[in-house]
PyMOL Python script that loads the backbone (N, CA, C, O; Angstrom):
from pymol import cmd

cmd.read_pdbstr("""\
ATOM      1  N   UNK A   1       0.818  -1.192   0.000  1.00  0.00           N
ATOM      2  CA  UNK A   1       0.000   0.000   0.000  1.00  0.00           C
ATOM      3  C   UNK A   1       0.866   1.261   0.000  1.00  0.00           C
ATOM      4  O   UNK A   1       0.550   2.157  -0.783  1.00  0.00           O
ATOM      5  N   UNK A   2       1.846   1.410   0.739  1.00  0.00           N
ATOM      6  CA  UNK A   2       2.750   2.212   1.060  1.00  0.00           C
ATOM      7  C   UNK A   2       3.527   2.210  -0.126  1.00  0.00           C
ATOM      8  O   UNK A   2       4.076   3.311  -0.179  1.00  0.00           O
ATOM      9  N   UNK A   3       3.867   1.470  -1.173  1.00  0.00           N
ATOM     10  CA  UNK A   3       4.389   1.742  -2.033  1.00  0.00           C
ATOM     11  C   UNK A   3       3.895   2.340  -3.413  1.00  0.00           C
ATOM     12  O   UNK A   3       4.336   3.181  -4.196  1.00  0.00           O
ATOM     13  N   UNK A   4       2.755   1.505  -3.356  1.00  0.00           N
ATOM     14  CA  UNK A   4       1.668   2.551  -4.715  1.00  0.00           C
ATOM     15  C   UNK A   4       1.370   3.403  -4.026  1.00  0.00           C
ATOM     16  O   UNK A   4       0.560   4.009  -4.727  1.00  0.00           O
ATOM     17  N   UNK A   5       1.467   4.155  -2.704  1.00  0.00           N
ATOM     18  CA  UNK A   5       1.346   5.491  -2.236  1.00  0.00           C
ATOM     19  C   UNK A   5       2.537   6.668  -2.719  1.00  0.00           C
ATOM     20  O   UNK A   5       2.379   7.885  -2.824  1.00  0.00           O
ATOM     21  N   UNK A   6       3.381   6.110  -2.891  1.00  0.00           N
ATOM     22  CA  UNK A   6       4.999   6.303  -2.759  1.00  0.00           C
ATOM     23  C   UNK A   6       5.307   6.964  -4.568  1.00  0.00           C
ATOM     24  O   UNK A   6       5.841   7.992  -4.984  1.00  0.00           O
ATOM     25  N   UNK A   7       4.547   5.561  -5.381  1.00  0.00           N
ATOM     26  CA  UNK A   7       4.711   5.597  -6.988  1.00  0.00           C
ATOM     27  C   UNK A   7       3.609   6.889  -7.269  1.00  0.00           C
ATOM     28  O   UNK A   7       3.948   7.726  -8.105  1.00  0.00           O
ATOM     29  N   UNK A   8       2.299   7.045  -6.573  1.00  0.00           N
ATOM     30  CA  UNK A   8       1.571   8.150  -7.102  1.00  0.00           C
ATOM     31  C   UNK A   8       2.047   8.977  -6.542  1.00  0.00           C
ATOM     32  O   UNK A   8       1.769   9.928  -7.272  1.00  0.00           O
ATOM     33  N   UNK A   9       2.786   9.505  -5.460  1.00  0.00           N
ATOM     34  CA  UNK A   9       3.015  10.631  -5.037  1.00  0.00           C
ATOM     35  C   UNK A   9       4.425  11.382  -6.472  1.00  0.00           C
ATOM     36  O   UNK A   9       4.300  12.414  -7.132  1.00  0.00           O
ATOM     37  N   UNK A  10       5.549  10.419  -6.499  1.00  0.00           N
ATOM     38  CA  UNK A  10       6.032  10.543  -7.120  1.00  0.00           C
ATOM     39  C   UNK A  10       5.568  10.848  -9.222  1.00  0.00           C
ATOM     40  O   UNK A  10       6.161  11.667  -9.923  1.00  0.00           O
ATOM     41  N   UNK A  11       4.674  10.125  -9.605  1.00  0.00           N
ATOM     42  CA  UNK A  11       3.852  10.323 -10.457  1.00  0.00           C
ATOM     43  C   UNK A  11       3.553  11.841 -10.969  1.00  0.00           C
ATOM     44  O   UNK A  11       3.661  12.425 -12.047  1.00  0.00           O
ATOM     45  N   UNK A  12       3.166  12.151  -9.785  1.00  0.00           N
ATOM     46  CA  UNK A  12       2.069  13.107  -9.592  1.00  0.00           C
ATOM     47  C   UNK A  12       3.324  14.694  -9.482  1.00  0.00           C
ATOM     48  O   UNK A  12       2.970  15.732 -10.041  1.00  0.00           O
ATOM     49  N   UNK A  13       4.330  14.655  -8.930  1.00  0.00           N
ATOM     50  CA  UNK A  13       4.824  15.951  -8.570  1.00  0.00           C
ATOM     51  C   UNK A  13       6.677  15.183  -9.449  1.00  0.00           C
ATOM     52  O   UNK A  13       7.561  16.033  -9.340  1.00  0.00           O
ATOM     53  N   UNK A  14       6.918  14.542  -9.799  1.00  0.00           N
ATOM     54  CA  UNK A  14       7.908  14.180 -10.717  1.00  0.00           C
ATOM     55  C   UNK A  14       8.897  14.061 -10.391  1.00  0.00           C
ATOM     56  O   UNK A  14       9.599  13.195 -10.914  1.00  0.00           O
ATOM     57  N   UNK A  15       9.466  15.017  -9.216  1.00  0.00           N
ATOM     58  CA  UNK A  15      10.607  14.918  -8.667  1.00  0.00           C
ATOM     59  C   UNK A  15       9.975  15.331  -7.424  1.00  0.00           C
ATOM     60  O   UNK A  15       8.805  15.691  -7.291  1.00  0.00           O
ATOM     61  N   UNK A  16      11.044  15.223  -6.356  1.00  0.00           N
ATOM     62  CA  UNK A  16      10.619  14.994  -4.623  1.00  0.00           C
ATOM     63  C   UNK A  16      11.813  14.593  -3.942  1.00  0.00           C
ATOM     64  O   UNK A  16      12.521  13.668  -4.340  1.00  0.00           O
ATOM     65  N   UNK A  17      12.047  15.286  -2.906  1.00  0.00           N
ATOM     66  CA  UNK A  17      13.342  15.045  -1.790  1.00  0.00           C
ATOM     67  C   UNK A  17      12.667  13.367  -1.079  1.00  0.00           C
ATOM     68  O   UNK A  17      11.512  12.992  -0.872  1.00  0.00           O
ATOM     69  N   UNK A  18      13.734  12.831  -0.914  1.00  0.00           N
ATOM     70  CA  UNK A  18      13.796  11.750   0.058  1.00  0.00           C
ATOM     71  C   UNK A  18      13.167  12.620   1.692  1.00  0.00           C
ATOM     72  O   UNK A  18      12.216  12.040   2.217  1.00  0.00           O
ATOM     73  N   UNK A  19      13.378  13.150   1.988  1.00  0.00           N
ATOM     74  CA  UNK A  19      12.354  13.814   3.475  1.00  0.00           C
ATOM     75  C   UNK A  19      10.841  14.579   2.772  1.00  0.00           C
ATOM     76  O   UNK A  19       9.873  14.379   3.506  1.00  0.00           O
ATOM     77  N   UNK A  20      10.551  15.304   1.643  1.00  0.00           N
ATOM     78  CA  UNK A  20       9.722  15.038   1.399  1.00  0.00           C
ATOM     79  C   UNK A  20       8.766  13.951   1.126  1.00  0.00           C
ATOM     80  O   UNK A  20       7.550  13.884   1.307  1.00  0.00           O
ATOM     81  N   UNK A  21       9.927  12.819   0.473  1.00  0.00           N
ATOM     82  CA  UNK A  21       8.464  11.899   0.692  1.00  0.00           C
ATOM     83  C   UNK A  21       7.919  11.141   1.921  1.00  0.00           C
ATOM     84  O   UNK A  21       6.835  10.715   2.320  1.00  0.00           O
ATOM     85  N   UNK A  22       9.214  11.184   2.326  1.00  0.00           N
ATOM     86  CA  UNK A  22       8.986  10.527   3.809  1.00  0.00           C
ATOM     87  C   UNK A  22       7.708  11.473   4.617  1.00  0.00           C
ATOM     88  O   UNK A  22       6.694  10.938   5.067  1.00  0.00           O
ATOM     89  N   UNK A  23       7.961  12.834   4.687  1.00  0.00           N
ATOM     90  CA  UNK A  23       6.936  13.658   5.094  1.00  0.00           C
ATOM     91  C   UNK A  23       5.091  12.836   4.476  1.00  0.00           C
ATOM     92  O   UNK A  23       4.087  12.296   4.941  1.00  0.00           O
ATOM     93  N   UNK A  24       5.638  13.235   3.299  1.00  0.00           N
ATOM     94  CA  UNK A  24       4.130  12.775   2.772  1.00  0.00           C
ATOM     95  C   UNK A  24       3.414  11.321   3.003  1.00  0.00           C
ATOM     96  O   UNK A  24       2.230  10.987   2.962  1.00  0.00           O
ATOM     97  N   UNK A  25       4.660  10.570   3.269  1.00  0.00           N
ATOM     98  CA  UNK A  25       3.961   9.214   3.487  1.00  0.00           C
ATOM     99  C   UNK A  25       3.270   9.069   5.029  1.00  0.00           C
ATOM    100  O   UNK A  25       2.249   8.419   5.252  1.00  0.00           O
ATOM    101  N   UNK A  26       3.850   9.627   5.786  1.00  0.00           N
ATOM    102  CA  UNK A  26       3.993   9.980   7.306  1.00  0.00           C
ATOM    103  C   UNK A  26       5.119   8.447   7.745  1.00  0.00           C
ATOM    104  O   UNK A  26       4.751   7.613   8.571  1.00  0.00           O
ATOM    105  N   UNK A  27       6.206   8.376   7.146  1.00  0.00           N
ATOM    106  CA  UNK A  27       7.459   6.827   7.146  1.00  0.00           C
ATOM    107  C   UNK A  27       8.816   7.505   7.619  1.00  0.00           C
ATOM    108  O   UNK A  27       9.371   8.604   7.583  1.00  0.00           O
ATOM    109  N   UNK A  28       8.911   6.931   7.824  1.00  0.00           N
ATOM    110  CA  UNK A  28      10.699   7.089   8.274  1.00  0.00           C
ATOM    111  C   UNK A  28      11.581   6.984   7.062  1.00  0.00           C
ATOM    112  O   UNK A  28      11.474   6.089   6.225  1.00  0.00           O
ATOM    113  N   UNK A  29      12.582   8.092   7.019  1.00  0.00           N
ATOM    114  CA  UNK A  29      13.217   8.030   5.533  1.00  0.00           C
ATOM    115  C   UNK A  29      14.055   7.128   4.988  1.00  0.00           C
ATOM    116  O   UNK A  29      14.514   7.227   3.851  1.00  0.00           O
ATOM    117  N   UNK A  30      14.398   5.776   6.153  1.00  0.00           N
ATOM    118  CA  UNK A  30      15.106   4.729   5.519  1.00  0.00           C
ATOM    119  C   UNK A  30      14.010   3.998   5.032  1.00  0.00           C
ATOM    120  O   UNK A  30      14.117   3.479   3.921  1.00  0.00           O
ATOM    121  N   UNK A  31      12.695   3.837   5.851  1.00  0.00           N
ATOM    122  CA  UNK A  31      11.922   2.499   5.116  1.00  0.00           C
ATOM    123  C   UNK A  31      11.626   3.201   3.677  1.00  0.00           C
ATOM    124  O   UNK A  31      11.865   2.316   2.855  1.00  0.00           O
ATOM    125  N   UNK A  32      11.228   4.344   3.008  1.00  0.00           N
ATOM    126  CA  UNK A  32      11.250   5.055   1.990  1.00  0.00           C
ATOM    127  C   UNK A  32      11.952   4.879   1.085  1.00  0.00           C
ATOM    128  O   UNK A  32      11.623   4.649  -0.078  1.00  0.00           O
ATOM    129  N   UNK A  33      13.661   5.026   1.812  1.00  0.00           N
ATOM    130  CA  UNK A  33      14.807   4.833   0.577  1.00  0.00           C
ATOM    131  C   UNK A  33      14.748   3.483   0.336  1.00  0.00           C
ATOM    132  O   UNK A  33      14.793   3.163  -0.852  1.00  0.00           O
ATOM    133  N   UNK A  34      14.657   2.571   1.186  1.00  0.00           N
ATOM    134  CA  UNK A  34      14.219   1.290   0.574  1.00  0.00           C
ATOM    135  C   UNK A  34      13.077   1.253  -0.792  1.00  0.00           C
ATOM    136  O   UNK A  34      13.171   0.837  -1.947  1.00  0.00           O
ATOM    137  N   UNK A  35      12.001   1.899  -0.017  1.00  0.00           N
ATOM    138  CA  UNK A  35      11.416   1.462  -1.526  1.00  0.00           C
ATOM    139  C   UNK A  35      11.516   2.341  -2.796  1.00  0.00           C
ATOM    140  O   UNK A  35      10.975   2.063  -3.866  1.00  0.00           O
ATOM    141  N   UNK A  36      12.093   3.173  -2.610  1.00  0.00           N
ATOM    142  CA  UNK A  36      12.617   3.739  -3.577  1.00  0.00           C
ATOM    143  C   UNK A  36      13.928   3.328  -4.303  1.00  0.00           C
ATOM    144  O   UNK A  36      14.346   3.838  -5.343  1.00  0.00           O
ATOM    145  N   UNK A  37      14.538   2.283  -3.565  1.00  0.00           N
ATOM    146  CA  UNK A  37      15.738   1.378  -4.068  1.00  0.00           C
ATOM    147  C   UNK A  37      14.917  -0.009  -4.962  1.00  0.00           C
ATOM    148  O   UNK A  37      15.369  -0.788  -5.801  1.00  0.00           O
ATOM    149  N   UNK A  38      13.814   0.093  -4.465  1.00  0.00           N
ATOM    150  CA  UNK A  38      13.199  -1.081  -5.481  1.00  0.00           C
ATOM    151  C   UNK A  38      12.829  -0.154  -6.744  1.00  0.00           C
ATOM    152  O   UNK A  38      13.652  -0.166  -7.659  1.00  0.00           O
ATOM    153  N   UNK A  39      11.524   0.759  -6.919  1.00  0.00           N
ATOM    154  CA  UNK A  39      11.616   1.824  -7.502  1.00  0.00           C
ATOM    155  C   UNK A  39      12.477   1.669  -8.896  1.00  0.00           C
ATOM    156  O   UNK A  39      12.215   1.152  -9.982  1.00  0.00           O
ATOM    157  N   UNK A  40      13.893   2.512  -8.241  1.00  0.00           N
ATOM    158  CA  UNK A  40      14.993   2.527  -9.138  1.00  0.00           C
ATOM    159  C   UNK A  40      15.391   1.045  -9.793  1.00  0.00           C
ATOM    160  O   UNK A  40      15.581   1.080 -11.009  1.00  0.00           O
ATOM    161  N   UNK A  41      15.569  -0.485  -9.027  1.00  0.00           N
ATOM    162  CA  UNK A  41      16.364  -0.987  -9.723  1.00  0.00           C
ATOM    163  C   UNK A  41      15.126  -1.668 -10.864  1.00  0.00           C
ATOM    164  O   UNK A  41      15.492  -2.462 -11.730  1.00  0.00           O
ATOM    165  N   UNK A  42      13.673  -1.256 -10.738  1.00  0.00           N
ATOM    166  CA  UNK A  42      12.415  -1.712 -11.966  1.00  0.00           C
ATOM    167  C   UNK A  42      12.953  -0.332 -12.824  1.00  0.00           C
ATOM    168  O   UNK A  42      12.952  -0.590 -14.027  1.00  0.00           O
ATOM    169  N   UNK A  43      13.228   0.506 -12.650  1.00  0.00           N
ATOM    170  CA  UNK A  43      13.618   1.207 -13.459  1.00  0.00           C
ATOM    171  C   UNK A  43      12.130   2.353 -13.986  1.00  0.00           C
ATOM    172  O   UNK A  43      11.849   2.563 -15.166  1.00  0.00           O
ATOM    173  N   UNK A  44      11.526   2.822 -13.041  1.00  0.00           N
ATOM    174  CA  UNK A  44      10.761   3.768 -12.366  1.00  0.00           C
ATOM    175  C   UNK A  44      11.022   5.104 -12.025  1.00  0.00           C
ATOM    176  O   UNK A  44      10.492   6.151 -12.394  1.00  0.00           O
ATOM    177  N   UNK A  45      11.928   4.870 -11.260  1.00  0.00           N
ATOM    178  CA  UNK A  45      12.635   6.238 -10.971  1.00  0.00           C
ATOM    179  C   UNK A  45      14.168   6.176 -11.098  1.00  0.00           C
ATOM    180  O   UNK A  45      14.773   5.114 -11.241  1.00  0.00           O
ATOM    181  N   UNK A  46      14.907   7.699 -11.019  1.00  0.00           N
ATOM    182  CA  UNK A  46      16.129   7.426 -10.692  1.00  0.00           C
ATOM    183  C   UNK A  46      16.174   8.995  -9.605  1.00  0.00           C
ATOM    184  O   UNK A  46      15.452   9.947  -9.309  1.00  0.00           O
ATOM    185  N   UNK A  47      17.969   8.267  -9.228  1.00  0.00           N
ATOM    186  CA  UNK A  47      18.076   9.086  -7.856  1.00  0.00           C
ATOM    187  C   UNK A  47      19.031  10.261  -8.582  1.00  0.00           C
ATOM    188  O   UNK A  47      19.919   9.613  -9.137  1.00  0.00           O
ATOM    189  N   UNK A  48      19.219  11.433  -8.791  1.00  0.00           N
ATOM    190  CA  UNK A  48      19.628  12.370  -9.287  1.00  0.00           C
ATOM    191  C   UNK A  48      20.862  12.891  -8.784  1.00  0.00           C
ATOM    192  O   UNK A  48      21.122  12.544  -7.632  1.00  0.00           O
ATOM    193  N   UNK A  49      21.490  13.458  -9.219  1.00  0.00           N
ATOM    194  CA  UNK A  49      23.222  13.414  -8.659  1.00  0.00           C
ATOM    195  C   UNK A  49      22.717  14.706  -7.574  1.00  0.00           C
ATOM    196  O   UNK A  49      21.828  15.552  -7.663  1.00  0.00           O
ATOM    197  N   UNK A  50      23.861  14.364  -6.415  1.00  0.00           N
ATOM    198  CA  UNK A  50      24.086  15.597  -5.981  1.00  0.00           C
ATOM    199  C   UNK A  50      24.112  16.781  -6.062  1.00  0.00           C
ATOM    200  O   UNK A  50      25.254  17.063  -6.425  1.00  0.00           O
ATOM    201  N   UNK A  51      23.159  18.252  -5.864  1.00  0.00           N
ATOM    202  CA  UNK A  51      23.175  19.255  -6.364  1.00  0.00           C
ATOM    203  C   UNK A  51      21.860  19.770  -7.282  1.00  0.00           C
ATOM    204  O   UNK A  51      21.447  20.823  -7.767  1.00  0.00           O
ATOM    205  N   UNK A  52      21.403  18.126  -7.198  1.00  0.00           N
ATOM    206  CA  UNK A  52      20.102  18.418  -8.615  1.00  0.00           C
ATOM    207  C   UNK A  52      18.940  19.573  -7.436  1.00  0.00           C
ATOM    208  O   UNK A  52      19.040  19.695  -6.215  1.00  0.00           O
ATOM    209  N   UNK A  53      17.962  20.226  -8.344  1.00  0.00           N
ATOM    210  CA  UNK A  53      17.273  20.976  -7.769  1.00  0.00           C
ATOM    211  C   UNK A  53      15.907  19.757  -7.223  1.00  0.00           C
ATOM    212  O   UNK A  53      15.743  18.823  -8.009  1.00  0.00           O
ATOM    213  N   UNK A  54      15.360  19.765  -6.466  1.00  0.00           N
ATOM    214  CA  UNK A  54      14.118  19.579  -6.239  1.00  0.00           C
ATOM    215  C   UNK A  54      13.009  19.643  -6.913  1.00  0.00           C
ATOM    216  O   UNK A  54      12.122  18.792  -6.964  1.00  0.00           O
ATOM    217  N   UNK A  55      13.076  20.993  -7.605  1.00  0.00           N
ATOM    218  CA  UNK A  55      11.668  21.494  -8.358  1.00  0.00           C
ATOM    219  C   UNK A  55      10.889  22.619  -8.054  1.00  0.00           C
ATOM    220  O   UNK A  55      10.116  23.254  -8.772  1.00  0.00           O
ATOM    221  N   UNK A  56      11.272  22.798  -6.655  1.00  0.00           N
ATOM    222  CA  UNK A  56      10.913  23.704  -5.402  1.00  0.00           C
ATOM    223  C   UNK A  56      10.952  24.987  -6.065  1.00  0.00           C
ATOM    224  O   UNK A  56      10.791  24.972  -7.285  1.00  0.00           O
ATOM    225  N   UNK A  57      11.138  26.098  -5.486  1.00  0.00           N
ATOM    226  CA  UNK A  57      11.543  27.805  -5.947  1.00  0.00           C
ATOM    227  C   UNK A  57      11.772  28.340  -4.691  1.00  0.00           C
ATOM    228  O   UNK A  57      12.148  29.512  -4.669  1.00  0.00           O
ATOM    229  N   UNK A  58      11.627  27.731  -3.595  1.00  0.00           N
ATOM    230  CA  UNK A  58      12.021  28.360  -1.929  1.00  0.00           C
ATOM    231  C   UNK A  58      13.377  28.283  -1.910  1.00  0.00           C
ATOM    232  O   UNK A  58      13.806  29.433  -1.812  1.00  0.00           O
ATOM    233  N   UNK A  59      14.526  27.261  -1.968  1.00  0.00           N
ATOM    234  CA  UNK A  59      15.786  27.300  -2.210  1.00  0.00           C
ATOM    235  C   UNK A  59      15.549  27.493  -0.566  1.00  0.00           C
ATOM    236  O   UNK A  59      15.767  28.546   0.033  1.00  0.00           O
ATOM    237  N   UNK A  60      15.104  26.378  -0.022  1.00  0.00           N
ATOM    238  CA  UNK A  60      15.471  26.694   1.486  1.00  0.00           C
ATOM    239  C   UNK A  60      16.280  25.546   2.211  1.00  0.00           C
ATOM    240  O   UNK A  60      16.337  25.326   3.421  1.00  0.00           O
ATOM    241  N   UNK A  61      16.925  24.832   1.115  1.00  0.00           N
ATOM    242  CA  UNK A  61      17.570  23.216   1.788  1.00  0.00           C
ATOM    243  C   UNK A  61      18.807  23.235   1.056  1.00  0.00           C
ATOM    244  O   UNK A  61      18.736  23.347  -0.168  1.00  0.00           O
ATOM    245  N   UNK A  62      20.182  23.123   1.736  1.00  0.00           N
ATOM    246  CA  UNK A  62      21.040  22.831   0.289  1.00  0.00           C
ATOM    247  C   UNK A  62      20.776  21.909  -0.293  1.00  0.00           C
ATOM    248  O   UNK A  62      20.430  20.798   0.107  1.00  0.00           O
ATOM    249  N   UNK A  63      20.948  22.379  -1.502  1.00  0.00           N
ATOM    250  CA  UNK A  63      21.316  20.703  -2.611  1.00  0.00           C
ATOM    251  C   UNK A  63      21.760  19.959  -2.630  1.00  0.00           C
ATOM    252  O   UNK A  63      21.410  18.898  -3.148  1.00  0.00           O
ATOM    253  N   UNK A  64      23.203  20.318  -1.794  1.00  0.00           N
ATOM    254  CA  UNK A  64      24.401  19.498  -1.895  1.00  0.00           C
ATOM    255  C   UNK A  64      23.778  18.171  -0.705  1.00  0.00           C
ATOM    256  O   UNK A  64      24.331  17.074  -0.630  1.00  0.00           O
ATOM    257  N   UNK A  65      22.931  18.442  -0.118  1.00  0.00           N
ATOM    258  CA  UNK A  65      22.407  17.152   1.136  1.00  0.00           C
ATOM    259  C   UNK A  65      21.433  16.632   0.689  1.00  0.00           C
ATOM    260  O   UNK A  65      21.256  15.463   1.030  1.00  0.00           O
ATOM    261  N   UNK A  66      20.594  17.159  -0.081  1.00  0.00           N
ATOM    262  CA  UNK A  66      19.588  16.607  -0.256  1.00  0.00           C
ATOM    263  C   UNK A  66      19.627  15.373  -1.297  1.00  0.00           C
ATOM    264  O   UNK A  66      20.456  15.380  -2.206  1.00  0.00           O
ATOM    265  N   UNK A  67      18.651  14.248  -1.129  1.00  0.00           N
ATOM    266  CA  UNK A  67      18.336  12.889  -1.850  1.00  0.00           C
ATOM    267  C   UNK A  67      16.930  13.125  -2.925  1.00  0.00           C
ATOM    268  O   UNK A  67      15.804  12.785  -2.561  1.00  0.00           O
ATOM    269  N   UNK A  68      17.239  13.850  -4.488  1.00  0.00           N
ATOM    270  CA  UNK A  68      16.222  13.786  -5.305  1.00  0.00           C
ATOM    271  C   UNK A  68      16.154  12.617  -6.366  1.00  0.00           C
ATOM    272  O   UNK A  68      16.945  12.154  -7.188  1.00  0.00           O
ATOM    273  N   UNK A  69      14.630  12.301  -5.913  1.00  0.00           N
ATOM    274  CA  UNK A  69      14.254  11.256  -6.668  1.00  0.00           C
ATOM    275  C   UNK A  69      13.369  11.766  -7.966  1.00  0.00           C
ATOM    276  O   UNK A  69      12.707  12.791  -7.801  1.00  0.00           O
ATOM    277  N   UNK A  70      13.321  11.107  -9.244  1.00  0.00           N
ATOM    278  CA  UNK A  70      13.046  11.385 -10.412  1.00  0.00           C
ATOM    279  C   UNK A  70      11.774  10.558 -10.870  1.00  0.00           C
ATOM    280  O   UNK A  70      12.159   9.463 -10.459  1.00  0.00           O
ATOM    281  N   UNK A  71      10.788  10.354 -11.312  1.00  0.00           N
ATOM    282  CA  UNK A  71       9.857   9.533 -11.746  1.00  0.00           C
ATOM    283  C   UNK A  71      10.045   9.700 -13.514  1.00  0.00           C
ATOM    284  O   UNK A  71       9.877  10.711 -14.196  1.00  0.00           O
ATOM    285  N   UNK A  72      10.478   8.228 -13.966  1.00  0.00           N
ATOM    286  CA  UNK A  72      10.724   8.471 -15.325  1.00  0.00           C
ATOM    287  C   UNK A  72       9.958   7.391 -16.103  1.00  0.00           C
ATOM    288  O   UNK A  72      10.166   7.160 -17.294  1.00  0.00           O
ATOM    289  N   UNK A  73       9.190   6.843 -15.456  1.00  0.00           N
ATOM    290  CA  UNK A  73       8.206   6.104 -16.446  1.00  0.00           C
ATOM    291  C   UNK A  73       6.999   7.176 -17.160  1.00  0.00           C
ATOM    292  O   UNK A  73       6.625   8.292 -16.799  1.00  0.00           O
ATOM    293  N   UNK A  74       6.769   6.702 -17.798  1.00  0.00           N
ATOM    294  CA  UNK A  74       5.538   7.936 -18.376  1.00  0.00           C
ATOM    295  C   UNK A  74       4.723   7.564 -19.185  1.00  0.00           C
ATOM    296  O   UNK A  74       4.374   8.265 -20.135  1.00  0.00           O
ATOM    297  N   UNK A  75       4.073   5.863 -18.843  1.00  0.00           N
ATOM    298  CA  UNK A  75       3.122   5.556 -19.785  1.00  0.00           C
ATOM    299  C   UNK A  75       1.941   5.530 -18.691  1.00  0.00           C
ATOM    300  O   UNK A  75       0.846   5.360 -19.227  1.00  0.00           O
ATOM    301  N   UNK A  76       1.897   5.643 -17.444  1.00  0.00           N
ATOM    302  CA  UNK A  76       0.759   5.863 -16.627  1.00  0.00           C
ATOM    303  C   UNK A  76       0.211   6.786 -16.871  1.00  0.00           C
ATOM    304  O   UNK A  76       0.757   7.731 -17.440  1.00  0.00           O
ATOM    305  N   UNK A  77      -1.033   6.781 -16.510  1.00  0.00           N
ATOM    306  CA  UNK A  77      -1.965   8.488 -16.211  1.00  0.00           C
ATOM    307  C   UNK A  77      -1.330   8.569 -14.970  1.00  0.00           C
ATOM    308  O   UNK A  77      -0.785   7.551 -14.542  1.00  0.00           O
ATOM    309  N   UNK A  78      -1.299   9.745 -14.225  1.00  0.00           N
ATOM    310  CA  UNK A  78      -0.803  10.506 -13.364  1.00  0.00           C
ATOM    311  C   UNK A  78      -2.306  10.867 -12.346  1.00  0.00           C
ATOM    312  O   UNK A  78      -3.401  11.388 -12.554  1.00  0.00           O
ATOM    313  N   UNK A  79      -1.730  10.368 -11.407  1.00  0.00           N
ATOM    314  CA  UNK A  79      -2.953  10.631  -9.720  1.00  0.00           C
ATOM    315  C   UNK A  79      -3.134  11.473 -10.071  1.00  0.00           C
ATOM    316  O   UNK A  79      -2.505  12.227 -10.813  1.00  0.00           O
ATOM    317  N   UNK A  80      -4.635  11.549  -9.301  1.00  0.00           N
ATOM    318  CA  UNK A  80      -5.147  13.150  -8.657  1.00  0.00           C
ATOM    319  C   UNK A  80      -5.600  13.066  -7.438  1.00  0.00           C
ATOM    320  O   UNK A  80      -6.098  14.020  -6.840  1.00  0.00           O
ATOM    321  N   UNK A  81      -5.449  11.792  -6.920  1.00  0.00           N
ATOM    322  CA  UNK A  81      -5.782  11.456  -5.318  1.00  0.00           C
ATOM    323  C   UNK A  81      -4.873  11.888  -4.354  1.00  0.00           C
ATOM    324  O   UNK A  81      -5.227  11.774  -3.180  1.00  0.00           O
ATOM    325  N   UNK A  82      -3.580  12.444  -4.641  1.00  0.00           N
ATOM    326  CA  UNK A  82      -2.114  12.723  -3.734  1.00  0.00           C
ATOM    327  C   UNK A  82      -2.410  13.919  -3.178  1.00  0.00           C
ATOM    328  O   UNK A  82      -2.828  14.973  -3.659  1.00  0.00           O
ATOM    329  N   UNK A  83      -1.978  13.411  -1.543  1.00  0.00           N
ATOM    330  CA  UNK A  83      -1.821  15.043  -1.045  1.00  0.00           C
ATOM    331  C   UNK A  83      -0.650  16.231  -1.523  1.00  0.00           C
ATOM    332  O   UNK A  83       0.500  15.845  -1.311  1.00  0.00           O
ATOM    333  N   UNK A  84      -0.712  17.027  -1.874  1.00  0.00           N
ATOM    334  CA  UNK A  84       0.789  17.931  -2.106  1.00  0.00           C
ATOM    335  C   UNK A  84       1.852  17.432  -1.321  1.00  0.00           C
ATOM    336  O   UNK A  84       1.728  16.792  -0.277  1.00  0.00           O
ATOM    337  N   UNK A  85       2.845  17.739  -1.849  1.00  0.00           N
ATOM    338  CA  UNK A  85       4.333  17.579  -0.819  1.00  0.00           C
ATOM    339  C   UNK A  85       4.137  19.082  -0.453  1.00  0.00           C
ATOM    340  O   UNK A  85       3.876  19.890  -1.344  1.00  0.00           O
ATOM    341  N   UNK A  86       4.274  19.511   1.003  1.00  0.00           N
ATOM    342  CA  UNK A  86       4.904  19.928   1.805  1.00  0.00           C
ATOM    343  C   UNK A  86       3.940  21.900   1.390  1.00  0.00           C
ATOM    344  O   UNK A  86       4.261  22.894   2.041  1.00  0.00           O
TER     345      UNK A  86
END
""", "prot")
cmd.dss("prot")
cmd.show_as("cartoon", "prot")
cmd.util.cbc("prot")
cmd.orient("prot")
């Protein structure tokens, strides 16, 4: 459940910090990076180098710490059931 929570959130807003999603799931950010390590190795998402932006426009987190994840499949329709990140 937690993980098709995880795939529409991501879906839905395209890119997303590893503590954002954790936020949104209400999870702890290792059980998260786990499934976002499954995620990546179906080849779903990928994890974006160091420095990548978020997506954001607040610029209130460095980059250089932050964990952005990418949603790169794109033959789904895209949720409309997701709460916003943050």
């Amino acid at each position: 459940m937690i993980l098709s929570r995880l795939t529409d959130t991501l879906r839905l807003h395209h890119r997303a910090s590893l503590d954002d999603l954790a936020t949104a799931l209400q999870a702890a950010p290792e059980a998260v990076e786990a499934m976002l390590a499954t995620l990546e190795r179906k080849g779903r998402i990928r994890r974006l180098p160091a420095g990548s932006s978020c997506g954001k426009s607040c610029c209130a987190c460095d980059p250089k710490h932050l964990q952005i994840y990418e949603w790169v499949e794109t033959t789904d329709a895209h949720p409309e059931s997701v709460a916003p990140l943050r």
